[in-house]
N, C-alpha and C positions, 0 to 999 in steps of 0.2 A: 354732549355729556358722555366721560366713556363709561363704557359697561363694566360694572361691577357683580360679579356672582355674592347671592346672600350671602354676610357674614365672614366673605371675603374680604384681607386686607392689601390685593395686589388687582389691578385691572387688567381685563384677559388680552389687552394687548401688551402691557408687563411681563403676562405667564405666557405670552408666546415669544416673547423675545428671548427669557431666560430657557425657555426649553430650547430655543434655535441655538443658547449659547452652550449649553452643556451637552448637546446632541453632537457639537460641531466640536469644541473643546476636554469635555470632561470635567467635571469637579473643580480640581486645584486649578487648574486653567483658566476656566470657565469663569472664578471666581477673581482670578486677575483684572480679565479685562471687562467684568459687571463692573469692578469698581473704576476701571479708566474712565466707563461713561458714566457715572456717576451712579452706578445702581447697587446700593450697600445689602448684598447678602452672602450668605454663607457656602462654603462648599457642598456640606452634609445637603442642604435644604436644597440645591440644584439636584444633588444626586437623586435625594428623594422625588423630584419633581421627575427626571427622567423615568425612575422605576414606571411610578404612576404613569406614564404615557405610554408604555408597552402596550400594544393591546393582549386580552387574555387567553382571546381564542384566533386560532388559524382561521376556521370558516373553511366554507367546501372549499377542496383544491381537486382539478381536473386533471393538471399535467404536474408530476413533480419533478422534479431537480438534487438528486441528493449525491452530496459528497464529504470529505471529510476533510477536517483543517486541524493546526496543530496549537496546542496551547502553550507546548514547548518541545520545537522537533525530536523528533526519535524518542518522545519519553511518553506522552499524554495528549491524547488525541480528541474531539467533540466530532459534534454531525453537524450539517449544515443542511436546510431543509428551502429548496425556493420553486414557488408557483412561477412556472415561466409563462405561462398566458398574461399574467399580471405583471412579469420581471421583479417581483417582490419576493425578500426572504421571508419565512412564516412564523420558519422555527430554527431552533438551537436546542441540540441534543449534548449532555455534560460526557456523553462517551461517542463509542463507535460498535456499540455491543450490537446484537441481534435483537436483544430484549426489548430495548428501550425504542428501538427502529418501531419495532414490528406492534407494541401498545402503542405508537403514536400511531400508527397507519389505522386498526382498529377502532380508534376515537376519531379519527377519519376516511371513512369508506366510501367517501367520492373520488377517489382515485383513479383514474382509467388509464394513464400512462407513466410511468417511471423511467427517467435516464438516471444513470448510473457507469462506475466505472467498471472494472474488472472484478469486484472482490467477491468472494466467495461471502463474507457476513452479510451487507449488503441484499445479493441474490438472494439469501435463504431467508432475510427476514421480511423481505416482499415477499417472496412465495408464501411466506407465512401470517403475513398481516394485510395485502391485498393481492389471492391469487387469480384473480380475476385480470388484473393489471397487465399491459402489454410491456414489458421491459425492454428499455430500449439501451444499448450499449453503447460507450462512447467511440466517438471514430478516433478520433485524435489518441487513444489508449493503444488502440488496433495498429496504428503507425507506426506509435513509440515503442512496444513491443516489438514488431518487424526492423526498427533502425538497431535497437539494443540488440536483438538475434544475429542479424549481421556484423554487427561490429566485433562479437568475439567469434565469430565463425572466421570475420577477416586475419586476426590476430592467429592468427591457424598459418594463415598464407602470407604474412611477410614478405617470402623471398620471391614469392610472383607479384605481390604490389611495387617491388622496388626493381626486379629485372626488367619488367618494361618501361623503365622510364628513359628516357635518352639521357645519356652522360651519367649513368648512375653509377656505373664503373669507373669516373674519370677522378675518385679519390678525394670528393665532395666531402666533406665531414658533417656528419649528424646538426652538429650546434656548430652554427659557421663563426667559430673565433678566428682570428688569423694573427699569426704569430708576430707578424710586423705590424701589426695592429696595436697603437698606443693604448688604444684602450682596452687591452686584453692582457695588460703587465700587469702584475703579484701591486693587489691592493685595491686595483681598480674597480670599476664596478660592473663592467663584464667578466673579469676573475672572479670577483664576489657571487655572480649570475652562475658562471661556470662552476662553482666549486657546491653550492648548494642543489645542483644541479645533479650532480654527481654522489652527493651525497642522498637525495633523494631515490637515486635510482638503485641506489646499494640498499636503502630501505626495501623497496620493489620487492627488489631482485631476492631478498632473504625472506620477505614475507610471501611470494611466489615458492621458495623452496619449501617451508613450510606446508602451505597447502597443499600441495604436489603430496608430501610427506607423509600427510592423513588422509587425504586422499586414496595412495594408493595403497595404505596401509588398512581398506574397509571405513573411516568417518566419513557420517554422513553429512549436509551440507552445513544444517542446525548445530552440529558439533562441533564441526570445524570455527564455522564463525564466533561461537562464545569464547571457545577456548583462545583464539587468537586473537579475541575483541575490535573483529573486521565486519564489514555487511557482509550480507548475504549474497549479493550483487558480488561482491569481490573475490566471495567463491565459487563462485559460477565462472566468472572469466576468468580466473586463475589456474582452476585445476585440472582442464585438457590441455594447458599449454607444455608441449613438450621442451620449447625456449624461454628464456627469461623475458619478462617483458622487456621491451623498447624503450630506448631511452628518449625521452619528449625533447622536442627540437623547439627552437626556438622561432618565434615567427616576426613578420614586419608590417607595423602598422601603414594603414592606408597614407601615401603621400601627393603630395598637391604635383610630384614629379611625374608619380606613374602617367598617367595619360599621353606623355614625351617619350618615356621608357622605350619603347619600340624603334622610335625614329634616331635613339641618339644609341641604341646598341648596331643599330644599321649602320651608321655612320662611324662607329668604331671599327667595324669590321670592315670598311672599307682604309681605311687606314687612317682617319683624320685622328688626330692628337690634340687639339689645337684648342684647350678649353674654354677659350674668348669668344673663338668664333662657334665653337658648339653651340655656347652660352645664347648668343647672337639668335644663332638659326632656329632655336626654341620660340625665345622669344617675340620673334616675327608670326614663330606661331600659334603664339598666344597664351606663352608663361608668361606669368607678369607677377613672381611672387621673389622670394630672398634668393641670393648667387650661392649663399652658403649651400643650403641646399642640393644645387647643385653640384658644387665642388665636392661636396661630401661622397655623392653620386659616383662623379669621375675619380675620385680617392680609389674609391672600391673594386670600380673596375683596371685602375694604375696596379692595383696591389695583386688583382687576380694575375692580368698578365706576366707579372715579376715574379710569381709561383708557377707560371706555367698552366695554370686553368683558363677557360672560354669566359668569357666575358659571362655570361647563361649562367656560373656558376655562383654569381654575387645575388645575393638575399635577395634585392630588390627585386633585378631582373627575373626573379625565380617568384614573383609579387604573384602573378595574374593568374596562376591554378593553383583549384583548391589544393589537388594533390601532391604539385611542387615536385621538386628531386628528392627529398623522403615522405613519400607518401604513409600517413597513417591510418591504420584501421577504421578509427572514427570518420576522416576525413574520406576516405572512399566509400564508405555506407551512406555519408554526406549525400556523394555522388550517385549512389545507386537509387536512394530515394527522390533523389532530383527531378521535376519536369524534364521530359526533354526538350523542349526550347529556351530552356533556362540554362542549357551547360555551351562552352564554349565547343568551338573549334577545336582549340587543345585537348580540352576534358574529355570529348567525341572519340579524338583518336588514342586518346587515354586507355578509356575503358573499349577500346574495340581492341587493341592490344592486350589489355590487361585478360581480356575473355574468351579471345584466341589462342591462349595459350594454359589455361584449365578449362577444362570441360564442366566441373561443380561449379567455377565462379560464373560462366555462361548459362549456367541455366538457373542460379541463383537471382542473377541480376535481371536475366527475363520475364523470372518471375515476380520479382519485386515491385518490375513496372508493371504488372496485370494486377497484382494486388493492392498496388497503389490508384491504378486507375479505377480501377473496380472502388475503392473506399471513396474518392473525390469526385465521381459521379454517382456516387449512389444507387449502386448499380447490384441492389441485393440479389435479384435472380443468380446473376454467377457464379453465386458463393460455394454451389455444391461443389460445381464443374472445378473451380479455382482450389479447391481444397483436394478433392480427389488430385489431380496432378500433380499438388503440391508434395502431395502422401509419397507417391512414386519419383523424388525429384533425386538425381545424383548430388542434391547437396543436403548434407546435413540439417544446417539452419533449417530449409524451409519444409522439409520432414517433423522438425520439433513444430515449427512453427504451429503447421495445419493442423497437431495433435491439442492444440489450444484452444479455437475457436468451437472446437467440438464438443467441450465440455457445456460451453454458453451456445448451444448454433442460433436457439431463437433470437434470444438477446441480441446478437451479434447480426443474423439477419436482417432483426428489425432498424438495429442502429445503419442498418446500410439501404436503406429503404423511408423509416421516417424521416420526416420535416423536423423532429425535436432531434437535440443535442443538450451535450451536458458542458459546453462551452460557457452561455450566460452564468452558468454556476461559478464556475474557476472566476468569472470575472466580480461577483459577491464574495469570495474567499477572498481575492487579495483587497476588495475594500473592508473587511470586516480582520485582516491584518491590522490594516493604518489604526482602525479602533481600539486592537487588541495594544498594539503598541505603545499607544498612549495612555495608556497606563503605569506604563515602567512594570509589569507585571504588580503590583499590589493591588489590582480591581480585580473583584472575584466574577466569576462565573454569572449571577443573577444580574450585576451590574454590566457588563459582558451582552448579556442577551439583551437586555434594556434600551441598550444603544441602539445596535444592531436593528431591532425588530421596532422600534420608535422614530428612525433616522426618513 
């Protein structure tokens, strides 16, 4: 006999199926496939059925989780609240204010740990609604910080990212079209590549003159960005550049070729031609994919030699480092954050060039590995020692840098010392994306929470 609640017209294994359908679906969704299997109800009455399975209250939470998510980027923002002992979210805050943080904390005073990211709101509404709370900061923030500090520190030095690379003089072109290149004639779709190309960078290049412009004319960073309706981010890397930015190279995706790349630029340089039996010698050693491929391959390096360039200087062959024959900013900070058993050979003697020849980028990149190791071991005692150095470092970047964590030291201590992270959180944001989504944005906020905290 199944179980019916008083006065009920649905059996509770009914209402749990329709709640699994509108938890997983939504509404208009939801109400599709009730009727595929033959279950005739409404959207409104699924919806209603979700609200009702929110629960109302959080209940003690020990460890929290908070960060923020967006309802529609760069416009409107909520909170997002999750008990990581439990891996469950609790709550859903309709902003990201200090108010509304710090009365939720207050109707919750079992709080004993907080991660969190950087933000100055954040901070001040736990100090303010549990200051008992040990705050712990997030590692992965403290990274991203340090990789974004270098990258426009790198954009500084250009002309020693690209002097040490071999052949960087040998008249390489930024975006390797090649003129006898069929497919670089007026129409094509590397012309098409090239010219938007170009045109972006005239964008750059006038929006870089600009900030420079107010910049050195006293705007401050808030002014500059409204008025030119750019981030804030973009005035920051933009307005110590005494050069225009760089123009973005184009790059080559991974091919079923490369792993051969080595053995058949050997055998070029030894002088074979002979694309049959190239073809041949691979394949013995264990290509076993399309010839096009490879013809395409030997195309590239036919066409370098008849320009007069090294075989070295065809995109593929130029495949295996990050930093390539135009090395960029991002892509060397890439590098300076890197493990070191993670970088090649090449990359090795990369950056051992790249660092013997400035004295700021050698002790930037020294440091970077100490504050890198120091965050991936969790190795918070260091942090005084690693900051004081930092304070005295002939580079720039990691001067601003260590001027940061000192504003949060506890926080930031703790986050390099605790067992909690604010990782499980980011991974609740982007499932509570896929639910926001599925709405098409016409599901409000209440219905929003609903899911979320009933799922």
């Amino acid at each position: 006999m199944p179980n019916v609640a008083a006065g009920a017209r649905k059996t509770d294994r009914l209402e749990e199926a329709l709640l699994a359908i509108v938890l997983e679906l939504g509404g208009r969704g939801g109400a599709r496939l009730a009727a595929e299997l033959g279950l005739l109800v409404g959207r409104d009455v699924l919806l209603s059925r979700a609200k009702r399975a929110a629960p109302s209250d959080a209940g003690e939470v020990r460890v929290l989780g908070v960060d923020d998510f967006a309802f529609r980027k760069g416009n409107a923002y909520g909170t997002i609240l999750v008990d990581l002992e439990r891996r469950k979210v609790v709550d859903l805050l309709p902003d990201c204010s200090q108010e509304s943080l710090s009365t939720w904390l207050e109707r919750h005073p079992g709080v004993e740990v907080a991660t969190r990211d950087r933000s100055r709101v954040y901070r001040e509404a736990l100090d303010k609604g549990a200051p008992d709370a040990v705050q712990v900061a997030d590692r992965w923030h403290l990274l991203r910080g340090l990789a974004l500090g270098l990258e426009e520190f790198l954009l500084r030095k250009r002309p020693a990212l690209r002097g040490t690379v071999p052949g960087a003089g040998d008249g390489v072109p930024e975006v390797g079209v090649e003129v006898s290149d069929p497919a670089s004639r007026p129409g094509s779709w590397r012309a098409r590549k090239e010219e938007a190309a170009r045109q972006r960078l005239e964008r750059l290049v006038e929006q870089w003159r600009d900030i420079r412009r107010l910049h050195l004319a006293g705007a401050d960073v808030r002014f500059i960005a409204r008025r030119l309706g750019v981030g804030a981010r973009t005035v920051y890397r933009y307005r110590e550049l005494e050069e225009p930015p760089p123009r973005r190279t184009y790059t080559t995706r991974a091919s079923v070729l490369d792993p051969f790349v080595p053995y058949l630029l050997e055998r070029w340089e030894e002088g074979c031609r002979d694309g049959k039996r190239l073809l041949r010698e691979i394949r013995e050693r264990g290509y076993a994919n399309s010839e096009r491929t490879f013809i395409r391959f030997t195309a590239e390096l036919r066409r370098a030699e008849a320009a007069g360039k090294p075989p070295s200087s065809t995109p593929r062959a130029r495949k295996g480092s990050v930093a390539g024959l135009s090395p960029t900013a991002k892509n060397v900070a890439a590098l300076f954050m890197r493990r070191e058993e993670k970088l090649s050979e090449e990359q090795k003697e990369y950056l051992g060039r790249l660092c013997s020849s400035d004295a700021a980028l050698a002790d930037a990149r020294r440091l970077t590995r100490e504050f890198a190791g120091m965050v991936r071991g969790l190795e918070g005692e260091k942090l005084d020692g690693r900051l004081a150095e930092a304070g005295t470092s002939e580079a720039e970047v990691m001067r601003k840098y260590a001027a940061g964590p000192k504003k949060d030291l506890s926080a930031v201590r703790a986050g390099l010392t605790e067992e909690w992270s604010n990782g499980p959180v980011e991974g609740f944001v982007h499932k509570l994306k896929l639910v926001k989504r599925q709405g098409y944005g016409r599901a409000g906020f209440d219905l929003l929470r609903a899911r979320v905290l009933a799922a």
